[in-house]
Rosetta silent file (secondary structure, phi, psi, omega in degrees, C-alpha in Angstrom):
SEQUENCE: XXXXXXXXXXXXXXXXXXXXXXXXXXXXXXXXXXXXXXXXXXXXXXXXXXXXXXXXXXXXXXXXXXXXXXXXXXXXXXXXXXXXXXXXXXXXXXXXXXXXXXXXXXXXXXXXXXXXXXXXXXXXXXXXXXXXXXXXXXXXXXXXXXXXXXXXXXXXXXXXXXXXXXXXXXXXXXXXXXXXXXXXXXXXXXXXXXXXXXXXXXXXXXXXXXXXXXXXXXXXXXXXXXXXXXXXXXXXXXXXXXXXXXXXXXXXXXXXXXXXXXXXXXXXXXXXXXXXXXXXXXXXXXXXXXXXXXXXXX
SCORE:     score description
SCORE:     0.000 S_00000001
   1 L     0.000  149.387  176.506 -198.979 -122.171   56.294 S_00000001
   2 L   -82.974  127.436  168.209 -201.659 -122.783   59.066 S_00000001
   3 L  -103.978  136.878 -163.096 -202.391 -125.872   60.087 S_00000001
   4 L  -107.146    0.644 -169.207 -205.874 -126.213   60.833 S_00000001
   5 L   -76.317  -27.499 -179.424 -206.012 -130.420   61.182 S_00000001
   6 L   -82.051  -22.029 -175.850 -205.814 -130.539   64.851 S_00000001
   7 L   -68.758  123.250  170.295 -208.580 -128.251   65.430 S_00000001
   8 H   -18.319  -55.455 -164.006 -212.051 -130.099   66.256 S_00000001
   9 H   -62.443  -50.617  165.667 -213.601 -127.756   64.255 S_00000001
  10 H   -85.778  -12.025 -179.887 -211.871 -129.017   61.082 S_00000001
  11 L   -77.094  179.835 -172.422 -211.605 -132.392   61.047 S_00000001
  12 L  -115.808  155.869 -165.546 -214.099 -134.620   59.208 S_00000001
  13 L   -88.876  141.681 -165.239 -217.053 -136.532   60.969 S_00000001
  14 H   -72.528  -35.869 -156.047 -216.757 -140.049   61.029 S_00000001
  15 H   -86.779   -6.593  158.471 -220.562 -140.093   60.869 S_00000001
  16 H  -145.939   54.427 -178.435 -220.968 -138.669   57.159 S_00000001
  17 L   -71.399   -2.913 -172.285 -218.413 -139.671   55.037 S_00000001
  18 L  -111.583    9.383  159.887 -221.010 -140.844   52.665 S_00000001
  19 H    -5.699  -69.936 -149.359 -222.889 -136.847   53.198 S_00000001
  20 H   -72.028  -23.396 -161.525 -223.411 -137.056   49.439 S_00000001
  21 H  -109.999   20.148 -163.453 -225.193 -140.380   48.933 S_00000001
  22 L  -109.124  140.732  179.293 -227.928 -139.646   51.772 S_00000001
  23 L   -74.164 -166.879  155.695 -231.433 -138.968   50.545 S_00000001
  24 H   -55.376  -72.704  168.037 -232.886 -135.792   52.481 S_00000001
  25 H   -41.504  -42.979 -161.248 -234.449 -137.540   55.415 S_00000001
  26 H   -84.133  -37.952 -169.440 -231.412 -139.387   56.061 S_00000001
  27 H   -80.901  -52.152 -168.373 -229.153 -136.063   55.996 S_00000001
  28 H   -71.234  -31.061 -167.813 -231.625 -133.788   58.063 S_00000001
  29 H   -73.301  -11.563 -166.054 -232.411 -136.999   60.538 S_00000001
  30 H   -87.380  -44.270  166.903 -227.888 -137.114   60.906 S_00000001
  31 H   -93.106  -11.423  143.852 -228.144 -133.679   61.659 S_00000001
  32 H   -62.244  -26.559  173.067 -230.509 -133.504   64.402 S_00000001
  33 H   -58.913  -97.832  166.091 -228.130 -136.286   65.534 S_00000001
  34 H     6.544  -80.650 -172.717 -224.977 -134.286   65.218 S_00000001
  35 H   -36.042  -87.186  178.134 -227.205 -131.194   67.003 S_00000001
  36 H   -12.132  -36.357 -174.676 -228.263 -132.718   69.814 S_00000001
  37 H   -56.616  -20.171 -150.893 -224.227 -132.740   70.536 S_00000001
  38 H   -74.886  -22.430 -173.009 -224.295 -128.905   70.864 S_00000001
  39 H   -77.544  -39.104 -170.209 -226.638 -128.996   74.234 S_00000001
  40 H   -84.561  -10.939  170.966 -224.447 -131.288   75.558 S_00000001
  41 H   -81.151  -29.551  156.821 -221.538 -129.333   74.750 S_00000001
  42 H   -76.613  -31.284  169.308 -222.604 -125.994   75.768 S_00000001
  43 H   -70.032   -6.977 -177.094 -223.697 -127.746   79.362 S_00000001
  44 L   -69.525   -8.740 -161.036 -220.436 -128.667   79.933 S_00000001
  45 L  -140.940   33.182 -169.128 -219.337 -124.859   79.974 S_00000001
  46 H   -81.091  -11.430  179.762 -222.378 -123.515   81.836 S_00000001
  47 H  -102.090  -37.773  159.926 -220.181 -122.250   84.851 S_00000001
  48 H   -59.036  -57.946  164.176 -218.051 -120.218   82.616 S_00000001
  49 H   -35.468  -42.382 -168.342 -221.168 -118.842   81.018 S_00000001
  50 H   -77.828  -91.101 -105.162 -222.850 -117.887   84.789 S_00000001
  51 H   -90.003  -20.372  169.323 -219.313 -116.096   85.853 S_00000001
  52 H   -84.382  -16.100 -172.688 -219.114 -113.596   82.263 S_00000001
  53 H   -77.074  -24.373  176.913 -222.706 -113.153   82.723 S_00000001
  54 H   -65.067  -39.554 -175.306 -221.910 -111.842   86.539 S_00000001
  55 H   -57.575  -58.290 -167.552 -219.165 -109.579   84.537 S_00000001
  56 H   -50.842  -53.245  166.615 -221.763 -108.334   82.024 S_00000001
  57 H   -48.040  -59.661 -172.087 -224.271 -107.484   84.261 S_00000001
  58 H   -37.241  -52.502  164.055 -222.120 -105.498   86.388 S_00000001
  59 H   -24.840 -114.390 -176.576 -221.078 -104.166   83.553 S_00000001
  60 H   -44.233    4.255  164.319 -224.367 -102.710   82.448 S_00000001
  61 L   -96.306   -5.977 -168.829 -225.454 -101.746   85.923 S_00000001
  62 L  -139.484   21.488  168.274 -222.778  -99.881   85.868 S_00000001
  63 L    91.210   21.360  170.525 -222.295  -97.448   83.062 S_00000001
  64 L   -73.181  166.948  140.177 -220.468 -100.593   80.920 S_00000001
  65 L  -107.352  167.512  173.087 -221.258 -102.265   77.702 S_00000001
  66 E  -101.214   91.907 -163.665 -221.078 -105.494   76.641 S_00000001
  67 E  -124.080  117.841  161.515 -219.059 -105.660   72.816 S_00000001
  68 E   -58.411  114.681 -169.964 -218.904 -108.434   70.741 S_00000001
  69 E  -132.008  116.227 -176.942 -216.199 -109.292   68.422 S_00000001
  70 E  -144.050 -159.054  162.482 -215.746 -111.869   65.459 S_00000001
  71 L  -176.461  149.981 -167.991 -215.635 -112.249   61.540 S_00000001
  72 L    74.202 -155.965 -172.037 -217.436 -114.309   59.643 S_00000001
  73 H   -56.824  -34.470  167.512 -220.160 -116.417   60.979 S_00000001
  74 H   -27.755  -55.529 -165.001 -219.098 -115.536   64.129 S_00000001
  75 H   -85.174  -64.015  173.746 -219.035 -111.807   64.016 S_00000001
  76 H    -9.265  -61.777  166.099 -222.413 -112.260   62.614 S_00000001
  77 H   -88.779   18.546 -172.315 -223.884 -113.959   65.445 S_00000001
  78 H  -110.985  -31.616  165.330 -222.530 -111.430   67.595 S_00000001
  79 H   -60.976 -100.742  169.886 -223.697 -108.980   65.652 S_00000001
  80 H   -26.223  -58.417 -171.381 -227.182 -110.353   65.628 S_00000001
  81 H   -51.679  -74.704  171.472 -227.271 -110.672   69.226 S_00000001
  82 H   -12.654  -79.554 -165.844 -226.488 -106.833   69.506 S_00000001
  83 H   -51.887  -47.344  162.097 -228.923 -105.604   67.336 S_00000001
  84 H  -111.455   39.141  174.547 -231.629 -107.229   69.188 S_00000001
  85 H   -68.155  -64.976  169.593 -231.291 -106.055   72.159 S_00000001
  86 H   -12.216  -85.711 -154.067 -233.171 -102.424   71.310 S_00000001
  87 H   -61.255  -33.345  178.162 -236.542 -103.983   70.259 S_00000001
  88 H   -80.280  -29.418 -161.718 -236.462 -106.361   72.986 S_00000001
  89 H  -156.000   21.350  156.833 -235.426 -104.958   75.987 S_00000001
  90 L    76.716   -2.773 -143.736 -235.997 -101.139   75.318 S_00000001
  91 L  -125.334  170.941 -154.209 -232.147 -100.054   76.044 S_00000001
  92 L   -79.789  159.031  173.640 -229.890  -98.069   73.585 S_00000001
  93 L   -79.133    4.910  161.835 -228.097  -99.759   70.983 S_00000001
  94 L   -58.085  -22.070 -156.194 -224.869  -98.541   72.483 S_00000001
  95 L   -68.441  -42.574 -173.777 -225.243 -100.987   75.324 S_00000001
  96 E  -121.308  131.500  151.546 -224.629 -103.859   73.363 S_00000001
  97 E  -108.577  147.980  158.463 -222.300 -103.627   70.584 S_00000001
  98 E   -89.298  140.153  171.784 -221.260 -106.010   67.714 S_00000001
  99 E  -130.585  152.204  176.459 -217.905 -105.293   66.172 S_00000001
 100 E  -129.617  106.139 -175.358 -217.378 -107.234   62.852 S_00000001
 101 L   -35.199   96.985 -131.544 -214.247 -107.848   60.895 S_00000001
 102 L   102.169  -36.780  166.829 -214.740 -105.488   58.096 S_00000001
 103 L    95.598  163.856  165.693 -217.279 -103.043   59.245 S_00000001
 104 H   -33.364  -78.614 -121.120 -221.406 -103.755   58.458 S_00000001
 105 H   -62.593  -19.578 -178.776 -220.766 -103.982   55.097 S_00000001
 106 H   -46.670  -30.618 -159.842 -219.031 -107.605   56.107 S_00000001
 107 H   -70.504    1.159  171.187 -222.392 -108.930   57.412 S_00000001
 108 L  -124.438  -19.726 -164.462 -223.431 -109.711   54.201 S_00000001
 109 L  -112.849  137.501  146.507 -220.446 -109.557   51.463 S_00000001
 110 L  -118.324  146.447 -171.041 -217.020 -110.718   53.329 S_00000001
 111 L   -87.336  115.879 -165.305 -214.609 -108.974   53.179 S_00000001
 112 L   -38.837  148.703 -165.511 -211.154 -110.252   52.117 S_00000001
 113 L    30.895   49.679 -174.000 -208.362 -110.278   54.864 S_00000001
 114 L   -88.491  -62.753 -168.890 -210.396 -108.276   57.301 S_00000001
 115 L   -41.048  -57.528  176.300 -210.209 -111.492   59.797 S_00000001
 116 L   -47.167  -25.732 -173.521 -206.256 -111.500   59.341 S_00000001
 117 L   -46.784   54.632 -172.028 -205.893 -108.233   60.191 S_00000001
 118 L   -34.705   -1.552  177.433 -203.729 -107.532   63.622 S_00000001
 119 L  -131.981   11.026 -136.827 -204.737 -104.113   63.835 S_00000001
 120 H  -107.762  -80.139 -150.510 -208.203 -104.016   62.295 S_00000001
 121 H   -68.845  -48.426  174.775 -209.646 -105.298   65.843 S_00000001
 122 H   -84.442  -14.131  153.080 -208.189 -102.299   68.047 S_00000001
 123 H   -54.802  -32.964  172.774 -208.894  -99.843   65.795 S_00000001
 124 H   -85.899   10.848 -167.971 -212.614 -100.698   66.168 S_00000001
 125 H  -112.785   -4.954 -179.916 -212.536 -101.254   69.677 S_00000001
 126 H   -86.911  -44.712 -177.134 -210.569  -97.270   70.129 S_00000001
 127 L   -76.353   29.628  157.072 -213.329  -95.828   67.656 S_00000001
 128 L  -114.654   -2.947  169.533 -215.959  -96.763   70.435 S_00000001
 129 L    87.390   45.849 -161.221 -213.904  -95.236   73.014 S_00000001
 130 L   -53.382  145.085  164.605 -213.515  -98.844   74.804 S_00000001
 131 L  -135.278  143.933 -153.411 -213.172  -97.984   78.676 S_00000001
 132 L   -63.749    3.933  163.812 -212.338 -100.435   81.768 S_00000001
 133 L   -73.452  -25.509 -179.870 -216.211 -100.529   82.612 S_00000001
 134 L   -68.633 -159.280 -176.349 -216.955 -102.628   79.431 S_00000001
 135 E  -154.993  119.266  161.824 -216.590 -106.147   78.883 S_00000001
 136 E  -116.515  124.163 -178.608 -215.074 -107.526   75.404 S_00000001
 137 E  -105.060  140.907  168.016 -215.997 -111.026   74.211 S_00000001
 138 E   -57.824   83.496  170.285 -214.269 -112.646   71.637 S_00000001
 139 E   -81.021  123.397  167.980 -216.219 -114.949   68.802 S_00000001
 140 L  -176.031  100.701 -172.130 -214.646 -117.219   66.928 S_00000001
 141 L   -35.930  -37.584  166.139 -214.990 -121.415   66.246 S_00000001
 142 L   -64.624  -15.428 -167.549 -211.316 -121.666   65.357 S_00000001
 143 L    31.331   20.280  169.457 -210.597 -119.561   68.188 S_00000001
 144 L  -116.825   13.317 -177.386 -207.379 -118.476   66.136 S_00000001
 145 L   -65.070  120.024  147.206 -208.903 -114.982   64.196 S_00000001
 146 H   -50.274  -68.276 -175.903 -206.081 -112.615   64.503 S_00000001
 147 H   -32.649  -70.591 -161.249 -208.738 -109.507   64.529 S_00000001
 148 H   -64.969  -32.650 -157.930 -209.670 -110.873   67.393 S_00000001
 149 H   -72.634  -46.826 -175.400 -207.111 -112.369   69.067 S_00000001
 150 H   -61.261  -44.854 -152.483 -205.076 -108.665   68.857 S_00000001
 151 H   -79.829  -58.087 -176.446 -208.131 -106.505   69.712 S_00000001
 152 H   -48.817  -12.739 -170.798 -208.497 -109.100   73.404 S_00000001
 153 H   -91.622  -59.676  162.437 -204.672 -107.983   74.064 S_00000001
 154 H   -34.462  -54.522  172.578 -205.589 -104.449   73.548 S_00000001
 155 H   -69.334  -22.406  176.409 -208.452 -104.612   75.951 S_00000001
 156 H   -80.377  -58.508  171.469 -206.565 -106.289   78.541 S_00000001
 157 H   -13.482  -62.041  163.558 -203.975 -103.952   78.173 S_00000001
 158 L   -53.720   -8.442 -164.056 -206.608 -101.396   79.137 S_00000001
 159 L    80.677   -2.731  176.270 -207.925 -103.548   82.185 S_00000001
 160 L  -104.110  143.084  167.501 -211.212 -104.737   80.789 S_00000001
 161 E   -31.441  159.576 -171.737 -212.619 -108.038   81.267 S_00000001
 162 L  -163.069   93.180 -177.496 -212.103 -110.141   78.570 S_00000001
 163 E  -121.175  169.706 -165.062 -213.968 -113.725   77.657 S_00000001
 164 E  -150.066  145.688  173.346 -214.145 -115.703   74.227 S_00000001
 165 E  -105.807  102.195  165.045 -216.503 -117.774   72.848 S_00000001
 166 L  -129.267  136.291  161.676 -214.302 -121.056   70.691 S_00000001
 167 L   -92.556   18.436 -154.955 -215.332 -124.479   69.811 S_00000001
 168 L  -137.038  121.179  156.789 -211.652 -125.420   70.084 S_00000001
 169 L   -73.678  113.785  154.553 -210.109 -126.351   73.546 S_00000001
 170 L   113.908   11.821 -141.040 -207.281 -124.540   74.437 S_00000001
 171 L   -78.382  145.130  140.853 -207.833 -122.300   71.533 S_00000001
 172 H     9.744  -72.255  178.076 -205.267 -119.447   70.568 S_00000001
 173 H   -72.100  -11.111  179.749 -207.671 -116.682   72.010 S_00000001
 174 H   -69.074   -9.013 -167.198 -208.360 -118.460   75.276 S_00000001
 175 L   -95.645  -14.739 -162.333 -204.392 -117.061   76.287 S_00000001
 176 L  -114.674    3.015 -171.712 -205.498 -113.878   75.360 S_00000001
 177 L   -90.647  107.824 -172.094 -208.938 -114.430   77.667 S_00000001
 178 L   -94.182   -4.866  155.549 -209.721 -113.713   81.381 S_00000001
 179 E  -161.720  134.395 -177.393 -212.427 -116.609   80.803 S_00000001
 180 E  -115.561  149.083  158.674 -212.660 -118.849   77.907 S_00000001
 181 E  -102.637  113.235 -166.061 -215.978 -120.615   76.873 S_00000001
 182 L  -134.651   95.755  162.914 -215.291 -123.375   74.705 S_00000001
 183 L   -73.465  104.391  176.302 -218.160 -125.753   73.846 S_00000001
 184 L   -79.983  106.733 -178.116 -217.032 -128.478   71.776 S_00000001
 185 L   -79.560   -8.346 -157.264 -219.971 -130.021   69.308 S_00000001
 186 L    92.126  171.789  173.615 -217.355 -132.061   67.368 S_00000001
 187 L   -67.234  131.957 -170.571 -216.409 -132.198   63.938 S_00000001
 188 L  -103.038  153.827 -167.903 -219.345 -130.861   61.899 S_00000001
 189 L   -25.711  -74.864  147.123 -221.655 -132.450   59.649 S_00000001
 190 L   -75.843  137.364 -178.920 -219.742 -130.704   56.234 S_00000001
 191 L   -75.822  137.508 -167.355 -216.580 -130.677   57.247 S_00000001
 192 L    64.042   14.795  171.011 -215.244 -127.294   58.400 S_00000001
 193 L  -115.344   98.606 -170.594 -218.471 -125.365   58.053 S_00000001
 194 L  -103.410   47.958 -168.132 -218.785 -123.843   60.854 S_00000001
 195 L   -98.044  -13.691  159.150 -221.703 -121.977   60.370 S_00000001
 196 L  -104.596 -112.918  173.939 -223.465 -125.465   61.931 S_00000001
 197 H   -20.074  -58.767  167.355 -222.731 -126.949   65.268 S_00000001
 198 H   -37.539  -65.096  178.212 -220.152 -124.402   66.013 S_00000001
 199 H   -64.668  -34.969  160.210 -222.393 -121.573   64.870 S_00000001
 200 H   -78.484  -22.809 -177.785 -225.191 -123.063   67.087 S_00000001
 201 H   -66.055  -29.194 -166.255 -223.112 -123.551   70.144 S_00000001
 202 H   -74.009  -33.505 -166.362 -222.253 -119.673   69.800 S_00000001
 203 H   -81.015  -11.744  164.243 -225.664 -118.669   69.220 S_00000001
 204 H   -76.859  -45.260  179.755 -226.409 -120.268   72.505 S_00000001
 205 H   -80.767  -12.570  174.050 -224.516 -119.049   74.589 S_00000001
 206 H   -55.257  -60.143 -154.566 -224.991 -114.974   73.237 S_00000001
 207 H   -26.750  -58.574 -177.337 -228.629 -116.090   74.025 S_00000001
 208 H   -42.221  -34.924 -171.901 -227.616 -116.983   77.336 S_00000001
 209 H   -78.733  -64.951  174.925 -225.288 -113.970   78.062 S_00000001
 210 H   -62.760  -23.505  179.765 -227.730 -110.935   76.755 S_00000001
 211 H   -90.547  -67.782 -139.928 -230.870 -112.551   78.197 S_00000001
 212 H   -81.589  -35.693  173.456 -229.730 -112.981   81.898 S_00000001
 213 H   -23.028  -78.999 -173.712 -227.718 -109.861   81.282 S_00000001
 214 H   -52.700  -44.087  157.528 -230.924 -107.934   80.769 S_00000001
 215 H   -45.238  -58.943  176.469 -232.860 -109.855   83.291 S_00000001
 216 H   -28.480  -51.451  178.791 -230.335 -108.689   85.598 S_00000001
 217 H   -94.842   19.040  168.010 -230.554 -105.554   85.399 S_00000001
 218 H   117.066    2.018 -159.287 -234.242 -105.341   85.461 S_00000001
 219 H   -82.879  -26.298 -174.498 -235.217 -105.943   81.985 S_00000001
 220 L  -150.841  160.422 -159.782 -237.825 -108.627   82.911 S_00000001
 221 L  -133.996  148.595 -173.638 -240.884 -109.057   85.672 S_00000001
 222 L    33.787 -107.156  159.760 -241.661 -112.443   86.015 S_00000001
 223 L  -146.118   65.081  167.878 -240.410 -113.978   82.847 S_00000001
 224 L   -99.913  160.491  155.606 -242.371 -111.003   80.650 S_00000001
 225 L   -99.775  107.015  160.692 -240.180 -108.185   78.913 S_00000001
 226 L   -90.922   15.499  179.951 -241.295 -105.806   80.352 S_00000001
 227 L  -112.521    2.542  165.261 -238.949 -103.021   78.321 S_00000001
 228 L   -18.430  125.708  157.485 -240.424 -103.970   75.207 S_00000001
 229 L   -65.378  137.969 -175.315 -240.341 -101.369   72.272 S_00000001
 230 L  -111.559  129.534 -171.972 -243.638 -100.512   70.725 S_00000001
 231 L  -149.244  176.508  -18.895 -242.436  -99.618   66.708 S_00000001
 232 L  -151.880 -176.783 -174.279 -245.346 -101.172   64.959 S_00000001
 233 H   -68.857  -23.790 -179.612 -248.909 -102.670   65.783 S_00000001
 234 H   -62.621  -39.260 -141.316 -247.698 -106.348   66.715 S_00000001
 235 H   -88.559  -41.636 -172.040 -245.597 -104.871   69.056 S_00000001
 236 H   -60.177  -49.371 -132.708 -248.324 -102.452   70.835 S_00000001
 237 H   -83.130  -32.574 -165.484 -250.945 -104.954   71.239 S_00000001
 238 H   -48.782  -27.117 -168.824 -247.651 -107.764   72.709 S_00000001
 239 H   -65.229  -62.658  178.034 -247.243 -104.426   74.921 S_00000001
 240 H   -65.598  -34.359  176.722 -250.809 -104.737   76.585 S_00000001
 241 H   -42.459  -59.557 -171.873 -250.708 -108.407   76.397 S_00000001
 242 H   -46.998  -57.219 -164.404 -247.707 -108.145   79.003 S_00000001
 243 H   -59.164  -34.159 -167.969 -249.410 -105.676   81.178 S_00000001
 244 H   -76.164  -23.046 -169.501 -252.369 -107.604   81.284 S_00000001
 245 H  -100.495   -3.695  154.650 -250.681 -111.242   81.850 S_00000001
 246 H   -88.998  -15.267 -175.050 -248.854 -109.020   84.716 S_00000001
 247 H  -136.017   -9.023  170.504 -251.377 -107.787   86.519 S_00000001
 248 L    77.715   10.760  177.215 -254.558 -109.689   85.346 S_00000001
 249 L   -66.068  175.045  150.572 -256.182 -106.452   84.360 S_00000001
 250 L   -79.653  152.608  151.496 -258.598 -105.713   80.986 S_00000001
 251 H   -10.812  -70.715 -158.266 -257.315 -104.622   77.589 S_00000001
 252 H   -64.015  -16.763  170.587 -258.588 -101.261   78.037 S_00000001
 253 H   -50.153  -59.706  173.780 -257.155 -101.285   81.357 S_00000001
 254 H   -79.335  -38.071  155.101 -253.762 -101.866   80.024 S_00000001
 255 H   -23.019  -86.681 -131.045 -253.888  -99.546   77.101 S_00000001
 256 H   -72.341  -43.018  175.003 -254.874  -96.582   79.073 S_00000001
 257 H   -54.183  -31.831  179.027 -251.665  -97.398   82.214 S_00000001
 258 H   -67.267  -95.157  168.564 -249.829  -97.615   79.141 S_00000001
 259 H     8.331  -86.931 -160.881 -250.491  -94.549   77.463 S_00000001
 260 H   -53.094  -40.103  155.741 -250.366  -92.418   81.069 S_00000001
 261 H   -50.576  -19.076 -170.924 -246.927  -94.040   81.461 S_00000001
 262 L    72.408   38.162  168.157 -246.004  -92.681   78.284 S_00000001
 263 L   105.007    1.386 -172.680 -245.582  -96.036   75.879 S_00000001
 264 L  -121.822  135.561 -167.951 -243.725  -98.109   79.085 S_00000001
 265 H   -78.585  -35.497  173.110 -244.595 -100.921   80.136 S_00000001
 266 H   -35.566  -44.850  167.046 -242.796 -101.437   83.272 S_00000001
 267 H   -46.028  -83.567  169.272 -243.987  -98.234   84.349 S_00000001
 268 H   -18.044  -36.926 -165.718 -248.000  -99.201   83.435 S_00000001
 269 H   -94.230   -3.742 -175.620 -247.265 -102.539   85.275 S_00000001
 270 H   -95.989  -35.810  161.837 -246.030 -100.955   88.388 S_00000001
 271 H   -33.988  -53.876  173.309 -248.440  -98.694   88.371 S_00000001
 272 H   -59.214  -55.887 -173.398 -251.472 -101.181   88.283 S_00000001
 273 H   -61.231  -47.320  168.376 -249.667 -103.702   90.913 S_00000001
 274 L   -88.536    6.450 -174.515 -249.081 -100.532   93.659 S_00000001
 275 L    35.146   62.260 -154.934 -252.163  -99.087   92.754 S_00000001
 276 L  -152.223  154.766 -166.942 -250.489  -95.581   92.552 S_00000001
 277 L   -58.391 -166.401 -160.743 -250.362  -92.821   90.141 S_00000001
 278 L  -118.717  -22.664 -174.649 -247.556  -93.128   87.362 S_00000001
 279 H   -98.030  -36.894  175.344 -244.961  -90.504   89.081 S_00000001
 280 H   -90.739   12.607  163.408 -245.231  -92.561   92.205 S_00000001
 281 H   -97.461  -31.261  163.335 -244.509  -95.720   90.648 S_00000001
 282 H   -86.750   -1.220  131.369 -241.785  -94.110   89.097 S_00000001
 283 H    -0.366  -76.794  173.365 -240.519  -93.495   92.235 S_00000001
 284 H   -70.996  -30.457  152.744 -240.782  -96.610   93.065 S_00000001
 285 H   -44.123  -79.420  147.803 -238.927  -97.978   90.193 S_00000001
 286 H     4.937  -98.453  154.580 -236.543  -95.597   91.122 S_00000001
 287 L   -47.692   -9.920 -164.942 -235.644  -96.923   94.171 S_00000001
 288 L  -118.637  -18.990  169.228 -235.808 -100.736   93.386 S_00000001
 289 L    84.495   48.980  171.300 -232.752  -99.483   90.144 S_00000001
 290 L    65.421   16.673 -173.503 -235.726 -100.753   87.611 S_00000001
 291 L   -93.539  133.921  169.993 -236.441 -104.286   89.105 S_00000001
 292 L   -59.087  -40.053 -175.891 -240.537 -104.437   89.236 S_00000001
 293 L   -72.527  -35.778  177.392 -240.718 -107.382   92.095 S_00000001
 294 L   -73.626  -25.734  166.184 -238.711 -104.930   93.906 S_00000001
 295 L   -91.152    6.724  165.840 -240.566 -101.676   94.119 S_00000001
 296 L   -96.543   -3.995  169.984 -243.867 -103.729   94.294 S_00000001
 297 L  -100.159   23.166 -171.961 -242.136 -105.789   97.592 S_00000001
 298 L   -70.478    0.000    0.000 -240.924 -102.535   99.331 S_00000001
C-alpha cells in the first residue's frame, strides 16, 4: 500500500476542520487565505523556474520542443498550457506538447490506471520521436505518478533535459529530474484535492515557463504579442489594435501593413517602425532571428 500521509499535499489543513459548517463567505474568504500561500510558495522557487526557462528557450531557438507530462489535474494543466500556445503566439502546435496519462480522451473522462502505468509514459514520449534537443517536464502534486516518473528516466536516458513541477519537497520525481520545482502551498483547503493550491501553483509556473519561453524567442515587442493568430473577428481587430499601440499609427493604417504582410503582425509592425517595404522588413526580421527591437535597432 502507498502511503500518502507524509506528503504535504495530503495532509489535512488545520485551518478548516470545520470546512462543512462555514457559510459561503466564510469558505471563499478561507480560501483566498489559503491562496495567497501559493504566491508565496511559487516565489520561493523562482530561480529554478528562470534556469528551465533558459533550457526551454534554447530549446525552441533551436529546433527543440518543450513537452509536458502529467495525469490528472496535472496533465491537464499541462495540457492546457500547450494548446494555447498556437492562438497566442502564432507557432505550430508541435512546439509545445502536452502528453496526458491516457491519451486526450483522459482530459475529460479519466482513465483508470493510466497514471500507474510504468510504460505508458515512454511509449508517448517514443511516438513523438523525443530527441536530445527537447526538454521534458514532469507534472505532478504528489510528485510520485509512475507515468511520469518512468517516462523522466527514459528521457534522461536519451540526454534530454529533464525538470518537474511537485508540490512535495523531495518528491519521488525530483531523483528522476535535472531540476526540480517544488512550490509548496500547504495542505489544501479539502484535503487532498489537489486540483486547488497545488493545481494553482502548477498553473503558475507553466504560465511562467511558456510566456518567457515565447518572449524569448521573439514572440513579443514590447509586452504586445505580436505573433498573434487572426481565426475569427475578435482576434483581427486585437491584431490592428497591436499594430497600432506599436507604432501609434491609424486603424486603416494598420489594417492595410497587415494585409501587405500577409495576416502578420510582426511583419506590419516592422514594417511601419523602419518605414520600409514588407520584403525589407522581412529582411530585417531575418537578421534580428524574429526579435522586433532588434531589426528596428540595427
Amino acid at each position: 500500500m502507498i502511503d500518502l500521509t507524509k506528503l504535504t499535499t495530503e495532509q489535512r489543513n488545520p485551518e478548516t476542520m470545520n470546512l462543512d459548517q462555514m457559510t459561503p463567505l466564510e469558505l471563499v474568504e478561507t480560501m483566498n487565505r489559503e491562496d495567497q500561500k501559493v504566491i508565496e510558495a511559487v516565489n520561493k522557487v523562482l530561480p529554478e523556474v528562470a534556469k528551465v526557462i533558459e533550457w526551454t528557450t534554447e530549446a525552441l531557438r533551436t529546433g527543440g520542443r518543450i513537452i509536458y507530462m502529467g495525469a490528472g489535474t496535472s496533465g491537464r494543466l499541462g495540457v492546457l498550457d500547450a494548446v494555447e500556445c498556437p492562438p497566442t503566439f502564432g507557432v505550430s502546435p508541435d512546439l509545445v506538447v502536452g502528453l496526458m496519462a491516457g491519451g486526450e480522451k483522459a482530459f475529460v473522462k479519466a482513465v483508470e490506471g493510466a497514471e500507474d502505468s510504468e510504460t505508458l509514459g515512454t511509449e508517448d514520449l517514443k511516438n513523438i520521436g523525443l530527441h536530445e534537443k527537447d526538454v521534458v517536464i514532469g507534472i505532478a502534486a504528489s510528485g510520485r505518478t509512475p507515468y511520469v516518473i518512468h517516462a523522466l528516466r527514459y528521457a534522461r536516458s536519451l540526454g534530454v533535459k529533464t525538470a518537474i513541477i511537485a508540490c512535495n519537497k523531495n518528491s519521488e520525481m525530483s531523483k528522476e529530474a535535472d531540476i526540480a520545482i517544488e512550490p509548496v502551498p500547504g495542505p489544501e483547503v479539502l484535503t487532498g484535492s489537489t486540483r486547488l493550491k497545488a493545481g494553482t501553483a502548477q498553473k503558475l509556473v507553466l504560465n511562467m515557463i511558456s510566456t518567457a519561453s515565447m518572449v524569448g524567442i521573439g514572440k513579443a515587442y514590447e509586452n504586445l504579442m505580436v505573433d498573434v493568430m487572426q481565426s475569427n473577428e475578435k482576434l483581427k481587430t486585437r491584431a490592428e489594435n497591436i499594430v497600432m499601440e506599436a507604432t501609434g499609427c491609424e486603424r486603416e493604417t494598420a489594417r492595410t501593413a497587415i494585409d501587405e504582410a500577409k495576416g502578420s503582425v510582426k511583419l506590419a509592425i516592422t514594417s511601419i517602425l523602419l518605414d520600409t517595404p514588407v520584403d525589407e522588413a522581412e529582411k530585417a526580421l531575418e537578421k534580428a532571428k524574429g526579435h522586433i527591437r532588434k531589426a528596428i535597432n540595427k
